[in-house]
Biotite code that builds the C-alpha atoms (Angstrom):
import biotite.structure as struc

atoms = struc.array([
    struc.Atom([136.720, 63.943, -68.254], chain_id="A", res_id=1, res_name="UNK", atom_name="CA", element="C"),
    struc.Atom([138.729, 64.936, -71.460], chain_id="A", res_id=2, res_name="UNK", atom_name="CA", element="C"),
    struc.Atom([139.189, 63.479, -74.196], chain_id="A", res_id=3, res_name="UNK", atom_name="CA", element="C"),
    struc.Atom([142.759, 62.606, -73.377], chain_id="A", res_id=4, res_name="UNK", atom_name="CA", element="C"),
    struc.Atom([142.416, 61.026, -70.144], chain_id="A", res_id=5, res_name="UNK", atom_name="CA", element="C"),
    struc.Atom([140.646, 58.027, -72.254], chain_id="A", res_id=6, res_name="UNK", atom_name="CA", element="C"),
    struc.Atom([143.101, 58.462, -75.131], chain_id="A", res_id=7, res_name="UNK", atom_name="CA", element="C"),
    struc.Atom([144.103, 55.029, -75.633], chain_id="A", res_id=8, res_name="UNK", atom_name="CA", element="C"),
    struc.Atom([140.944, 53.530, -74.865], chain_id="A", res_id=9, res_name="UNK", atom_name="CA", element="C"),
    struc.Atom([138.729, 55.692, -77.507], chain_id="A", res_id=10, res_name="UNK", atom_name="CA", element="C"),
    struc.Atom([138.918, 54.074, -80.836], chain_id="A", res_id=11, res_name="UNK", atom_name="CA", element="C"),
    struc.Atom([135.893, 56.156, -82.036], chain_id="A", res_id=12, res_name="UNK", atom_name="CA", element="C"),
    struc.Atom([133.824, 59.245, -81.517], chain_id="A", res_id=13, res_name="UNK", atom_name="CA", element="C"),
    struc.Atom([130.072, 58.231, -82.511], chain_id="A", res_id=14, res_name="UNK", atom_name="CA", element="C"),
    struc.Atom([128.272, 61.255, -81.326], chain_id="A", res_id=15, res_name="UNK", atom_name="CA", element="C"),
    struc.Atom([130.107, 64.353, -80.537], chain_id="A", res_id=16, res_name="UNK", atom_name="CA", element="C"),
    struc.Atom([129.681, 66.589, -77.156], chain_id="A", res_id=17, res_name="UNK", atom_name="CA", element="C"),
    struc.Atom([128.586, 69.204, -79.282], chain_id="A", res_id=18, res_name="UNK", atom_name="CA", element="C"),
    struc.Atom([125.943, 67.428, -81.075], chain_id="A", res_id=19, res_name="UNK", atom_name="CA", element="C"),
    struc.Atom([125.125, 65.675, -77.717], chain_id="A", res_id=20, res_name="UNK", atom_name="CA", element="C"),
    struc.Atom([124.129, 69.427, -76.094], chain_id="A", res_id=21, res_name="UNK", atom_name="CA", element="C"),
    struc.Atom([122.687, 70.579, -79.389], chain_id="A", res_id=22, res_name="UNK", atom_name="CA", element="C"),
    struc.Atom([119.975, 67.574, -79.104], chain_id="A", res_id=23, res_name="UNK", atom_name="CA", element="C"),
    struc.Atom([119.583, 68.384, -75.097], chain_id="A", res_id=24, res_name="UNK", atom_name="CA", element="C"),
    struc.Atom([118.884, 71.634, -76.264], chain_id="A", res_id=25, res_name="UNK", atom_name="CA", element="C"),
    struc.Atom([115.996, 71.002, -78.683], chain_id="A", res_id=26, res_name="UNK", atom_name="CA", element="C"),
    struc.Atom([114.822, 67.928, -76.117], chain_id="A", res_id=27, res_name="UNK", atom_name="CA", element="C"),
    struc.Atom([114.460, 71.034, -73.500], chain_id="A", res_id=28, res_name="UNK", atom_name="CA", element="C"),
    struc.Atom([112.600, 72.647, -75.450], chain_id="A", res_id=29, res_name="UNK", atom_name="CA", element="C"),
    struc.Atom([110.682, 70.474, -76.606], chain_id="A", res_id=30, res_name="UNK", atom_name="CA", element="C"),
    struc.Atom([109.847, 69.449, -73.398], chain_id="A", res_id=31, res_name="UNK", atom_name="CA", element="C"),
    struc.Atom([108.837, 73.098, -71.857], chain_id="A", res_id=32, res_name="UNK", atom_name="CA", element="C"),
    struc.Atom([106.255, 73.348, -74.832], chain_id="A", res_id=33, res_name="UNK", atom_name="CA", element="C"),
    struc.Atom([104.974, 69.800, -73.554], chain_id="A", res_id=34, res_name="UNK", atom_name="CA", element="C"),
    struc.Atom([104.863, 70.470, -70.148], chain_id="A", res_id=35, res_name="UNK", atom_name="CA", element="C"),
    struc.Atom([104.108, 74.388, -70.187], chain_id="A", res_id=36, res_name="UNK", atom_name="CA", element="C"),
    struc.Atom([102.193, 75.025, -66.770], chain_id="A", res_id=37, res_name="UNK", atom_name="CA", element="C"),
    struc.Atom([102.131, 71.392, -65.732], chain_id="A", res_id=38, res_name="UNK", atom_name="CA", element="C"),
    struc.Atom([104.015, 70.537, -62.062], chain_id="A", res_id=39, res_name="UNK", atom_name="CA", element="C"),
    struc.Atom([106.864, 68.258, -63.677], chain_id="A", res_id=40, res_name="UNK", atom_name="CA", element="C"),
    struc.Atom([109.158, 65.802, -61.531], chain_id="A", res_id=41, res_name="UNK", atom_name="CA", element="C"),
    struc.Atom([112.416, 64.595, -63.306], chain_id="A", res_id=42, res_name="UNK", atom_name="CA", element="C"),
    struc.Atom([112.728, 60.809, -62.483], chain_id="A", res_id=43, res_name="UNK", atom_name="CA", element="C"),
    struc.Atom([116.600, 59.754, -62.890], chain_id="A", res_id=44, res_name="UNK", atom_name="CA", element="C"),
    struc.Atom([117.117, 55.979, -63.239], chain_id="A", res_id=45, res_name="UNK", atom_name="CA", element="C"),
    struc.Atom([120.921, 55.628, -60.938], chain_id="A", res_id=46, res_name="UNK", atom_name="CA", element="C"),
    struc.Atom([123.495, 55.583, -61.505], chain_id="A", res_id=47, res_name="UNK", atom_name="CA", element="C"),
    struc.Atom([123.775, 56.047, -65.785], chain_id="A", res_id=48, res_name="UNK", atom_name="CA", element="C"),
    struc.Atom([121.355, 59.002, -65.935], chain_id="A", res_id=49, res_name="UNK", atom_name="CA", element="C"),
    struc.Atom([122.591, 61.241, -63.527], chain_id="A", res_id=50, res_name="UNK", atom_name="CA", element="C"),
    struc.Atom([125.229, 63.517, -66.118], chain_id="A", res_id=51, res_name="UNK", atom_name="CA", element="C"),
    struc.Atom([122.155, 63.737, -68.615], chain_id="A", res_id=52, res_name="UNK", atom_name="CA", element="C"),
    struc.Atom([119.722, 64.608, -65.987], chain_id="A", res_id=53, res_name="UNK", atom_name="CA", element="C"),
    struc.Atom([121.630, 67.109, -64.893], chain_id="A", res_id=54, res_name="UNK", atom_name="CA", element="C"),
    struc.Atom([122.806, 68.587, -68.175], chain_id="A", res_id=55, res_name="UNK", atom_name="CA", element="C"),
    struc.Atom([118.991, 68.606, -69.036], chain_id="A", res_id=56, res_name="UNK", atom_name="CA", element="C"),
    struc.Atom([117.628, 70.239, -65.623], chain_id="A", res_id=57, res_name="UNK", atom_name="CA", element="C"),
    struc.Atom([120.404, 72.689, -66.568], chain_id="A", res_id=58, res_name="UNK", atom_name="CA", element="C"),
    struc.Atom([119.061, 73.281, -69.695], chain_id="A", res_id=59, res_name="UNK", atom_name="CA", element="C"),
    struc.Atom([115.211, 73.659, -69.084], chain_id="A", res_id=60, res_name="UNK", atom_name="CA", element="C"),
    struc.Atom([113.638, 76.941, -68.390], chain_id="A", res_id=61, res_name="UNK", atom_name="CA", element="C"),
    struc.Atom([110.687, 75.703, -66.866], chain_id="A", res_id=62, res_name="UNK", atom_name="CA", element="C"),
    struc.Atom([110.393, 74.583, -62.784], chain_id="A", res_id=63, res_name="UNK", atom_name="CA", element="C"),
    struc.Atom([110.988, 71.394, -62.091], chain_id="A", res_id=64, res_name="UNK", atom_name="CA", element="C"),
    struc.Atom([111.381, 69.239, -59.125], chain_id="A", res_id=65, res_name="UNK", atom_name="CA", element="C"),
    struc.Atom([113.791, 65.768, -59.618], chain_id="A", res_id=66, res_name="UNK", atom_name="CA", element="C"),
    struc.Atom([113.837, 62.382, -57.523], chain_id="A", res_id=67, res_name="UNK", atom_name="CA", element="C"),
    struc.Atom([115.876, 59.433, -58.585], chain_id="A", res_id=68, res_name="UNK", atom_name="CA", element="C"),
    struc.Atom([115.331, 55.976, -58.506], chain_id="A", res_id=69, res_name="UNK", atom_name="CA", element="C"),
    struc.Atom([118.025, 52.676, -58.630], chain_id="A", res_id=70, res_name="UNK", atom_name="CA", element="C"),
    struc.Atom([116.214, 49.722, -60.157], chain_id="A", res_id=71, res_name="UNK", atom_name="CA", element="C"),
    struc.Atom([117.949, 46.429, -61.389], chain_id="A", res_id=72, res_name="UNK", atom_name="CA", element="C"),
    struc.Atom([117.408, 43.652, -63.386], chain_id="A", res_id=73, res_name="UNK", atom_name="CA", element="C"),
    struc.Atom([120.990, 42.387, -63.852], chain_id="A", res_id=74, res_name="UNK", atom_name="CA", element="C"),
    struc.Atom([122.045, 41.433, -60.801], chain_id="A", res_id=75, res_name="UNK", atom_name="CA", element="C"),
    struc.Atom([125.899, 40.869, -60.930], chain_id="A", res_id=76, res_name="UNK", atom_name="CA", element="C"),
    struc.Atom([125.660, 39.651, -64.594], chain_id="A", res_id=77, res_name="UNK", atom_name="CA", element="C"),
    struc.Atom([125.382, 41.411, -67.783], chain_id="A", res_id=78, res_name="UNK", atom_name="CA", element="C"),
    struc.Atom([122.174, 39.357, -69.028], chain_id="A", res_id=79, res_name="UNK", atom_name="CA", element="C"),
    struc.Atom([118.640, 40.346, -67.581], chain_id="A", res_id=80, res_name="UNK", atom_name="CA", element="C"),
    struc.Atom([117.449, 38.087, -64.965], chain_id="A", res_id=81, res_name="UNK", atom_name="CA", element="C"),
    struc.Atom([113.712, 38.781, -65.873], chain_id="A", res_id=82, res_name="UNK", atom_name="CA", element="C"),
    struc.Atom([113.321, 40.257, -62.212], chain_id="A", res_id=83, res_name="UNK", atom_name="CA", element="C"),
    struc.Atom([113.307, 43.827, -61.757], chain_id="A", res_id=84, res_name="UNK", atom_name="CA", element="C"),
    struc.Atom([114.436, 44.690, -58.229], chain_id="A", res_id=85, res_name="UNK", atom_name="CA", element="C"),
    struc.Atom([113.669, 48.655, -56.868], chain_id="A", res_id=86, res_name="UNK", atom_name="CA", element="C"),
    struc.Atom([117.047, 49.205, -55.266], chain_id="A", res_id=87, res_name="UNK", atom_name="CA", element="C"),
    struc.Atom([116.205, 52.652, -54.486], chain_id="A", res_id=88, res_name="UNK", atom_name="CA", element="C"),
    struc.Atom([112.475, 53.986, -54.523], chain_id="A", res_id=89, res_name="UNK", atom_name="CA", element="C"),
    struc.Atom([110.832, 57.691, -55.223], chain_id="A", res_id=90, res_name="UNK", atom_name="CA", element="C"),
    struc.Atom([110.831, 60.167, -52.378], chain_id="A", res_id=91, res_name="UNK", atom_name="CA", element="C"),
    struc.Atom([108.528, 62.456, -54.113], chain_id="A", res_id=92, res_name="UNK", atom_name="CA", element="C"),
    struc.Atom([104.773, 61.647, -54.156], chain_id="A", res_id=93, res_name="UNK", atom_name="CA", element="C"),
    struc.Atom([103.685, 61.396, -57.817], chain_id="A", res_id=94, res_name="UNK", atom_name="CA", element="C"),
    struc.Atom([99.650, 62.608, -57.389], chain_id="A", res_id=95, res_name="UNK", atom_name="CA", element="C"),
    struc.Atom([98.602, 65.100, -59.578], chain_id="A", res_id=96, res_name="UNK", atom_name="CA", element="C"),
    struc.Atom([102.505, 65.129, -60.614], chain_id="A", res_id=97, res_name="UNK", atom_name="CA", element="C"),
    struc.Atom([103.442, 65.039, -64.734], chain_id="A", res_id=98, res_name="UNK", atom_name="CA", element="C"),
    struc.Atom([106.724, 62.468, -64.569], chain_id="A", res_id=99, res_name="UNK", atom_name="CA", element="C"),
    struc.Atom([109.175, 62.469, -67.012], chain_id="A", res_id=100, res_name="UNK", atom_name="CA", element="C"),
    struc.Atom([111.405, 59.517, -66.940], chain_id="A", res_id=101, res_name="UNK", atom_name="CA", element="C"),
    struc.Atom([114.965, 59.913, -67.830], chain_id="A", res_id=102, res_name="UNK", atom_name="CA", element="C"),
    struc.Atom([117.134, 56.649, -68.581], chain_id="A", res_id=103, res_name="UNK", atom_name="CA", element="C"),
    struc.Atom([120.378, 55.989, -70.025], chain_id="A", res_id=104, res_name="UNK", atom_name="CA", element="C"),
    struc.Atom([120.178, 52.471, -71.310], chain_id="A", res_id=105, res_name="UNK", atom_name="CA", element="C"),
    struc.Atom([116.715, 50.706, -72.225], chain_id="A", res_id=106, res_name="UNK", atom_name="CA", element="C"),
    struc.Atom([117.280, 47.700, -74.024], chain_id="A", res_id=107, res_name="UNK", atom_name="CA", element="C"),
    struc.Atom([114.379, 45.261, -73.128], chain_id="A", res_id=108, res_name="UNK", atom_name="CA", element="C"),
    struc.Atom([112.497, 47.454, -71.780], chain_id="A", res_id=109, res_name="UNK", atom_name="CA", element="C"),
    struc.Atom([111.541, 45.331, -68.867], chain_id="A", res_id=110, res_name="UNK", atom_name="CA", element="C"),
    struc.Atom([112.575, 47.760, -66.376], chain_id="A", res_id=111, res_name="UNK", atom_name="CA", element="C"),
    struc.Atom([111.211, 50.892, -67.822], chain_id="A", res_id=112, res_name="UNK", atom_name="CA", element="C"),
    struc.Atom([107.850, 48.582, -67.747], chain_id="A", res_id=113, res_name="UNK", atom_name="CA", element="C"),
    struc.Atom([107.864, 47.683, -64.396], chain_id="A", res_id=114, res_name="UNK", atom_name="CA", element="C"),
])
């Protein structure tokens, strides 16, 4: 998407794209020193993480496997229900595995909990 297709809509840039790959940059490696000759699986929370995930798998230097999981605590509203719901559940076994969550939005935290 470009900047003009939202034109009228964008009233304000808070964090640039730039600064946004800059910070996936030092996150990656960051992340590679963390994990350096561990077996690492990229968990994506759907549908929000999936452009960061990516952008960050592209990014890292190190092997890594990725599953992806769609999990919900909203329901059709925009207020928590206190229930967190596994729409969608790992494919990957997770023994012996180092996971590394990645999430767009955590505001509670109830889900990330759960």
């Amino acid at each position: 998407m470009e900047p003009r297709d939202i034109d009228g809509d964008l009233t304000e840039i808070l964090i640039s794209e730039e600064q946004i790959h800059s910070r996936l940059a030092e996150m990656s490696r960051e992340i590679e020193a963390d994990y350096a000759g561990k077996d690492l699986l990229l968990v994506g929370v759907l549908k929000g993480a999936v452009m960061v995930m990516a952008d960050l798998a592209r990014e890292l230097h190190h092997p890594i496997t990725m599953d992806w999981m769609a999990v919900s605590s909203y329901g059709s509203g925009t207020a928590s229900s206190g229930v967190v719901r596994i729409l969608k559940d790992l494919d990957t076994d997770l023994s012996g595995r180092h996971v590394l969550i990645v999430e767009d939005i955590i505001d509670s935290g109830l889900t990330l909990s759960c």
